[in-house]
N, C-alpha and C positions, 0 to 999 in steps of 0.2 A: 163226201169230198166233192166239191165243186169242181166242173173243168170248164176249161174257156172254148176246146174245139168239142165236136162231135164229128167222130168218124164216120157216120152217113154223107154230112156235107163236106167232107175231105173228100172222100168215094165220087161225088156228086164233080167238086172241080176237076178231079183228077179226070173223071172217065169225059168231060167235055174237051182238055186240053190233047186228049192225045189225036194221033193222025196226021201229025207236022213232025218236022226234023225234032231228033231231043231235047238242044238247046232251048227250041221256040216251046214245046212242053214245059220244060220246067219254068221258063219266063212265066206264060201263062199263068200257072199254078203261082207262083211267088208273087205275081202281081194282082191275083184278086183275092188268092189271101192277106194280102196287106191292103187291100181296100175291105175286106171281111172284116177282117180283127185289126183295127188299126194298134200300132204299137207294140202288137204281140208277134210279129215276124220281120226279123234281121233285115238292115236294107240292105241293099245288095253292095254297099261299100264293106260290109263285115261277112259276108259270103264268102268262101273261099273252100275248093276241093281239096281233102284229107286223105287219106290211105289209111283204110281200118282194117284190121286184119282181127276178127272174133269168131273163134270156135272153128280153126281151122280154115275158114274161108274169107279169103284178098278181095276186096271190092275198094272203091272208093264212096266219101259219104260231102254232102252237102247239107251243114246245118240251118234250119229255116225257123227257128222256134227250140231252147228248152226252158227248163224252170225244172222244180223240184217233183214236179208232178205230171209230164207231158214235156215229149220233144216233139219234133216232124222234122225229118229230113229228106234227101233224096238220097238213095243209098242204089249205085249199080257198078257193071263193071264191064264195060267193052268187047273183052274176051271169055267170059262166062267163070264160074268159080264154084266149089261145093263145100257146106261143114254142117255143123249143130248150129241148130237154132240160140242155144241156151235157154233155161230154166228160171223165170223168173217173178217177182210179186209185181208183175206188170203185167197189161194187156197188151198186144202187138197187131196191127193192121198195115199188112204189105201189097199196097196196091198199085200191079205192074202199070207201067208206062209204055214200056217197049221190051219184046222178048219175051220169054219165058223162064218162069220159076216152075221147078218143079219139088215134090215134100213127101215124106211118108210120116207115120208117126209109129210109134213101140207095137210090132204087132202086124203091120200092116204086111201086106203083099201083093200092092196096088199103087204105084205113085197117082198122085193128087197131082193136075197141069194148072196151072194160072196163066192166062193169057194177058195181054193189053185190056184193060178194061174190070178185071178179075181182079180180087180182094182175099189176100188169104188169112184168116184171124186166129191167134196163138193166143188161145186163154191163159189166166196166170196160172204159171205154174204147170202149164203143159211146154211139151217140148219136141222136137220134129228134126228131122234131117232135111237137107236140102239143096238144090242142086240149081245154079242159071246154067244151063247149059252152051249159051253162049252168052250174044252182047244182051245184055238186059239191065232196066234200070226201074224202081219203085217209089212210090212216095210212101215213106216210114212215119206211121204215126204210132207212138205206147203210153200208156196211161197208168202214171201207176209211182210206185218210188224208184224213180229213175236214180239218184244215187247210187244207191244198189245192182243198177245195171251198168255203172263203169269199170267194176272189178274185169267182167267177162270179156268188154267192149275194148280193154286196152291191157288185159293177161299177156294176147299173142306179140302184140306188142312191145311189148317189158321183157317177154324172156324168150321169145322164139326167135324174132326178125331184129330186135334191139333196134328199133328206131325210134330215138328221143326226140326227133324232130315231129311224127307224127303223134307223141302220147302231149309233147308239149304245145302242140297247135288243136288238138282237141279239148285240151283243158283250157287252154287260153280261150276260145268259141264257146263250150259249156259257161265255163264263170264270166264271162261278158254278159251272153243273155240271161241267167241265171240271177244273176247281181240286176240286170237291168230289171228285170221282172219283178223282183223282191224291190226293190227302190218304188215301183209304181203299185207295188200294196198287192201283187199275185206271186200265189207261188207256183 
């Protein structure tokens, strides 16, 4: 299967953008990946921040790219948040921005720290607990059949917190760039 990003040079933008206020981070990032990849990242008239609430843990997410096979968002959360990763036929690269993430996986009795600059990878099909323990914010890249990963990403949504506004502004962003990306011959 074909992908359009590679997580080295996702790792690569990310770890040069940081060391400015957030905002000007995630600018950065959004704006040389859309001189990267032209056409394959939202411009910023379709940007807009979400309230995800998956596997027990409240952040907020900014989508920057999906399709059927690959998203990348910014996914953090001001006041720090903990849950499951979840389990799935996806690869996942969470690479902080500001703050820290912290993770164990089945077994462990050692948390794992990710600092700014730090890339934490969740092979498919493994799965982790996890912890910001404060304000922290990442650039989300997963590779994989992302379909399959909105059951989990909008579960807590539908039946814990019942907000239709954020399961319908997430699907609204998914099937925009999804639909666009499929129109230009990628999935």
């Amino acid at each position: 299967m074909g992908y359009i990003f590679e997580p080295e040079i996702l790792h690569d933008v990310a770890r040069r953008a940081i060391g400015q206020p957030i905002d000007g981070v995630i600018t950065q990032i959004a704006d040389e990946l859309s001189e990267r990849y032209p056409g394959h990242i939202l411009p910023a008239k379709d940007r807009e921040w979400i309230f995800n609430v998956a596997g027990g843990a409240m952040g907020q997410m900014m989508v920057l790219h999906s399709s059927i096979t690959e998203y990348i968002m910014i996914f953090g959360t001001p006041i720090g948040t903990e849950g499951f990763s979840g389990r799935f036929a996806a690869e996942d690269h969470f690479m902080i921005l500001e703050g820290e993430q912290w993770s164990y996986r089945e077994g462990s009795f050692e948390k794992e720290v990710y600092r700014p600059g730090d890339r934490n990878v969740l092979p498919r099909g493994a799965a982790k607990g996890y912890r910001m323990p404060d304000k922290c914010f990442a650039l989300e890249y997963a590779r994989g059949l992302i379909p399959a990963m909105l059951p989990f990403g909008l579960a807590d949504a539908m039946s814990s917190t019942l907000d239709a506004t954020s399961v319908a502004r997430t699907f609204k962003v998914y099937a925009k760039a999804v639909v666009g990306n499929l129109a230009r011959g990628k999935v």
